[in-house]
C-alpha positions as CSV (number, residue, x, y, z in Angstrom):
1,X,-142.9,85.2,41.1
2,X,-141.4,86.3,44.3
3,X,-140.9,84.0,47.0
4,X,-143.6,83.5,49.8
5,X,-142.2,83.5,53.8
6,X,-143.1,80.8,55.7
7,X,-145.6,80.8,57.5
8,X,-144.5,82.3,61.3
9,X,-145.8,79.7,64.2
10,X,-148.8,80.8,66.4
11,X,-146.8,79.8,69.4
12,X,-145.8,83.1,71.5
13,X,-142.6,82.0,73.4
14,X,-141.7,80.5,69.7
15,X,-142.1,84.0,68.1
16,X,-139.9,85.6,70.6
17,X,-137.0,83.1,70.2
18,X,-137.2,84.0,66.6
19,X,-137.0,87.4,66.9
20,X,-134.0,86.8,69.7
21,X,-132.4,85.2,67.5
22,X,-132.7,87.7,64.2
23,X,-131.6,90.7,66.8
24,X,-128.5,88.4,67.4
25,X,-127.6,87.7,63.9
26,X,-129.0,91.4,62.9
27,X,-126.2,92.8,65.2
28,X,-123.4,90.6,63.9
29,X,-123.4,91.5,60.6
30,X,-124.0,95.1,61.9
31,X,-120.4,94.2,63.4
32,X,-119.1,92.6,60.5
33,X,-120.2,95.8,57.9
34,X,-118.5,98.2,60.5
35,X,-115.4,95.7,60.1
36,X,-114.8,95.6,56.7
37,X,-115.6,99.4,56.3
38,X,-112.7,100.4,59.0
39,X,-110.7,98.3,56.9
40,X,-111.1,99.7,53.3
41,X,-112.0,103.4,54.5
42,X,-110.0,103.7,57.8
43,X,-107.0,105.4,58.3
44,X,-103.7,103.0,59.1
45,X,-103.7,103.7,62.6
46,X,-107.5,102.4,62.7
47,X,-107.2,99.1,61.3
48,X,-104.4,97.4,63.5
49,X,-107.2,98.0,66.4
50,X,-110.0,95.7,65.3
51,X,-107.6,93.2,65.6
52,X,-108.0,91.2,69.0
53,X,-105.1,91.7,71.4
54,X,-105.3,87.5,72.5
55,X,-104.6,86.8,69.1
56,X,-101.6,88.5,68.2
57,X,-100.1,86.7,71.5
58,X,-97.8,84.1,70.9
59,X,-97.4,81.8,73.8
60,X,-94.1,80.1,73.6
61,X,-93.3,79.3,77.4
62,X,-90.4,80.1,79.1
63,X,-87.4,80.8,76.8
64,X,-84.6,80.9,79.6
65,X,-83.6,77.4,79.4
66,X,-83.1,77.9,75.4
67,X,-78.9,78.1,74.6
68,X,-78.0,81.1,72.4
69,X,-76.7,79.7,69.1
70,X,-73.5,80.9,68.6
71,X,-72.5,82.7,64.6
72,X,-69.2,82.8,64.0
73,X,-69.5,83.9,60.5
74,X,-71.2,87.7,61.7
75,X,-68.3,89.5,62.2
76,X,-68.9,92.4,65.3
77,X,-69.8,95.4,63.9
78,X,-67.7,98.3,65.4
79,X,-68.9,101.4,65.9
80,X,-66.9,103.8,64.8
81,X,-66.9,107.9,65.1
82,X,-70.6,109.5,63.6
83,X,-69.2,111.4,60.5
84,X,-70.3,115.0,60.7
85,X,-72.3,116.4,57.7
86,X,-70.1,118.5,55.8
87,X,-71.5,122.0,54.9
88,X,-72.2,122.7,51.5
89,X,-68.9,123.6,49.6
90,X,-69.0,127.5,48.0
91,X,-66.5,128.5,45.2
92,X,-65.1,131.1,47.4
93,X,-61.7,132.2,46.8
94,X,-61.2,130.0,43.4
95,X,-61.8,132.2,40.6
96,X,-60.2,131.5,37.6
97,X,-56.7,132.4,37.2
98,X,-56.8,133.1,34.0
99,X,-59.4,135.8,34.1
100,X,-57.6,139.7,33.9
101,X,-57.2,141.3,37.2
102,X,-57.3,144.9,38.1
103,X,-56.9,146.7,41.7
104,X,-59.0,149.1,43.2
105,X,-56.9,150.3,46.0
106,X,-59.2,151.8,48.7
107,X,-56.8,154.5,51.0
108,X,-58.0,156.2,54.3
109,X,-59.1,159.4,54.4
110,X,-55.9,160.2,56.6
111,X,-52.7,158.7,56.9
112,X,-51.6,160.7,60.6
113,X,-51.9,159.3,63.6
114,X,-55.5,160.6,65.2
115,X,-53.3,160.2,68.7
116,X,-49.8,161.9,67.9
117,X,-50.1,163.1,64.7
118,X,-47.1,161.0,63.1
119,X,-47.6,159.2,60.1
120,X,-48.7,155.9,59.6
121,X,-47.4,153.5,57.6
122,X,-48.5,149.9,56.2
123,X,-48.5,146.7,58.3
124,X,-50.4,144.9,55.9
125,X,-53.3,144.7,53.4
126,X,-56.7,142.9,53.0
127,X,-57.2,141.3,49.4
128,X,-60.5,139.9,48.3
129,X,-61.8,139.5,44.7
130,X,-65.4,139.1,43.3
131,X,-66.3,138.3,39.7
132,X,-67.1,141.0,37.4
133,X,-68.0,141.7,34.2
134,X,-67.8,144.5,31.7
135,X,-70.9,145.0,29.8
136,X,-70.9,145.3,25.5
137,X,-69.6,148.1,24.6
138,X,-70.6,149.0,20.9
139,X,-68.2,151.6,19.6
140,X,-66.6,153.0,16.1
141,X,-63.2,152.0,14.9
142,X,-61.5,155.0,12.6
143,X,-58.5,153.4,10.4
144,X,-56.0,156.6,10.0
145,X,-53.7,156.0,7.4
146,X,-51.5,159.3,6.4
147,X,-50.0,159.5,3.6
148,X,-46.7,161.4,3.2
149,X,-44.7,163.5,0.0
150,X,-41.5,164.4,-1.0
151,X,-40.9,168.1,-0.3
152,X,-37.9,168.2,-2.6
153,X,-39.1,166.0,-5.7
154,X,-42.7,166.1,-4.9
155,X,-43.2,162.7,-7.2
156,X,-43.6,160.4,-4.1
157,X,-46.3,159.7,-2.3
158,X,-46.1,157.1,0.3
159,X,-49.3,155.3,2.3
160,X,-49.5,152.3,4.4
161,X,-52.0,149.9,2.5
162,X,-55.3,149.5,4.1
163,X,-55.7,146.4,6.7
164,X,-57.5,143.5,4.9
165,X,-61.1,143.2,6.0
166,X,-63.3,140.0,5.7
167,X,-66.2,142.4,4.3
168,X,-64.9,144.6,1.9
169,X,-66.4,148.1,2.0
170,X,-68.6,147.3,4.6
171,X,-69.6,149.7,7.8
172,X,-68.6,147.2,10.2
173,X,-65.5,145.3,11.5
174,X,-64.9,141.8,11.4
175,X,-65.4,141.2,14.6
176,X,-68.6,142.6,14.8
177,X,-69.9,140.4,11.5
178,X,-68.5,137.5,13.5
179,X,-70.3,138.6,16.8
180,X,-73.9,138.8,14.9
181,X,-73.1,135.9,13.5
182,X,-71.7,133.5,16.4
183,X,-74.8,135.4,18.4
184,X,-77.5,133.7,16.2
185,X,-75.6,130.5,15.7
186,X,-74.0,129.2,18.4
187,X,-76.2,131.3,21.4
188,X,-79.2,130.8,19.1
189,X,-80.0,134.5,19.5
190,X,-82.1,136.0,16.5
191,X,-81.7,138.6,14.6
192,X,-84.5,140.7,15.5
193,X,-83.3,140.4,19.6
194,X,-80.0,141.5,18.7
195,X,-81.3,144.9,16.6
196,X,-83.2,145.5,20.0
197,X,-80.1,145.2,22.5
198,X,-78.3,147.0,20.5
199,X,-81.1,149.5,19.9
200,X,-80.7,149.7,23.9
201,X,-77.4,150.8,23.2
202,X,-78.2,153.8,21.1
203,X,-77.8,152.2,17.7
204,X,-80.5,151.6,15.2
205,X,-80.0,148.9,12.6
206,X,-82.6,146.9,11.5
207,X,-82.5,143.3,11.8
208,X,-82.2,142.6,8.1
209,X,-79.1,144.9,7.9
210,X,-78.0,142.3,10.2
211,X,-79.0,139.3,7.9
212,X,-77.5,140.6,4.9
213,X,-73.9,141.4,7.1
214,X,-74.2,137.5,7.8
215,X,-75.1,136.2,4.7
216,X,-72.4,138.2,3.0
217,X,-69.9,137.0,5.5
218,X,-71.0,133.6,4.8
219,X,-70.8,133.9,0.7
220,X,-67.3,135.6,1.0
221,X,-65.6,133.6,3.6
222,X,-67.2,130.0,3.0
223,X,-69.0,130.1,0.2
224,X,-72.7,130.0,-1.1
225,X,-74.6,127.0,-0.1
226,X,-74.5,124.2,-3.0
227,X,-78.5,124.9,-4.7
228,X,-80.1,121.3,-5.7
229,X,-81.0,121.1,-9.1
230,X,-84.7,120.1,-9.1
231,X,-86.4,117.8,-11.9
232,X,-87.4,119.5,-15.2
233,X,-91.2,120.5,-16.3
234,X,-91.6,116.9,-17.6
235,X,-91.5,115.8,-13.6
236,X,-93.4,118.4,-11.8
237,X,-95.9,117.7,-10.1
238,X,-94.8,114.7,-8.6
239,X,-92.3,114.7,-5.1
240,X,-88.8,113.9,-6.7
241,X,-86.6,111.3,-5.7
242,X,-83.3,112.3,-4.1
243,X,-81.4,110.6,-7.1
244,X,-83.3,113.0,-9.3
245,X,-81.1,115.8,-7.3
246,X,-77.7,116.8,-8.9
């Protein structure tokens, strides 16, 4: 059962000191709530403010007389010259030397003087490079081999052999085989993206063209993979052990 009030006094001047005295304690908790909200939901700047200025003071007296205690220990720091902030460093002017060079040479339309029409001649140059870059070019390679006959015997016949080839009888060159092939391998470029680029060049070869040129360069140059021997019909069915493979 809830809890009955006591019962308020009859007394008139003893009502209003009550109620006095409620307002009072009504208003300092009202101070207190506003308190503790400015200091879970204030910002930073708000909470340092409820605090009262007489209490952060520290009276110590007068501090004049005090000595200074003396460190020899703390070396003085010296203040040397404010290092400037470098600027970003660029690679200009340090290309590779090993990279191939070639010249554009750039003349002026005239070489006469525009002022006394005598020749001019060179006092110097201006030389700057920039990195470039030649774009694949696919193109066919025709092996010509002549072959040549005696005129006066006409039993001879003479031919350079044909230059070994890592595919026999294949359309391509070596170095295209091994471009496809480095191309998917190493630059983990597929097969399908490489019929496209060089569909972009004007030639069409589908992408398992491509797969057979690399798995015959594979067979005839390294070899065909080693094939496990898997379990016989009396063990299928179950997963087999890796010292079931041969």
């Amino acid at each position: 059962m809830p809890l009955r009030p006591d019962p308020l006094p009859q007394d008139a001047a003893q009502l209003s000191r009550i109620i006095l005295s409620l307002d009072a304690e009504n208003a300092d908790l009202k101070a207190r709530v506003a308190f503790l909200e400015g200091q879970l939901f204030g910002p930073k700047s708000e909470k340092m403010t409820a605090i009262d200025p007489t209490q952060a003071t520290l009276e110590l007296g007068d501090l004049s007389d005090i000595p200074e205690a003396a460190n020899d220990d703390v070396a003085p720091v010296a203040e040397g010259p404010r290092q400037e902030r470098r600027s970003p460093s660029r690679n200009i002017g340090r290309l590779p030397k090993h990279l191939p060079r070639y010249e554009e040479l750039i003349e002026p339309e005239s070489k006469i003087c525009p002022c006394c029409s005598f020749e001019l001649h060179c006092i110097g140059t201006d030389i700057s490079e920039a990195l470039d870059i030649v774009p694949a070019v696919v193109r066919v390679k025709r092996t010509i081999r002549p072959r040549y006959a005696c005129r006066a015997c006409e039993s001879v016949i003479v031919q350079a052999p044909a230059p070994a080839r890592m595919m026999d009888g294949g359309m391509v060159t070596t170095a295209f085989a091994a471009h496809i092939a480095v191309s998917k391998f190493a630059w983990h470029l597929p097969l399908h993206r490489q019929a496209q680029m060089l569909a972009s060049c004007g030639v069409i070869i589908d992408r398992g063209t491509l797969g057979a040129w690399v798995t015959r360069l594979r067979d005839e140059q390294v070899g065909p993979p080693p094939q496990a021997s898997w379990p016989g019909p009396e063990r299928r069915g179950s997963i087999p052990r890796r010292a079931d493979w041969r």
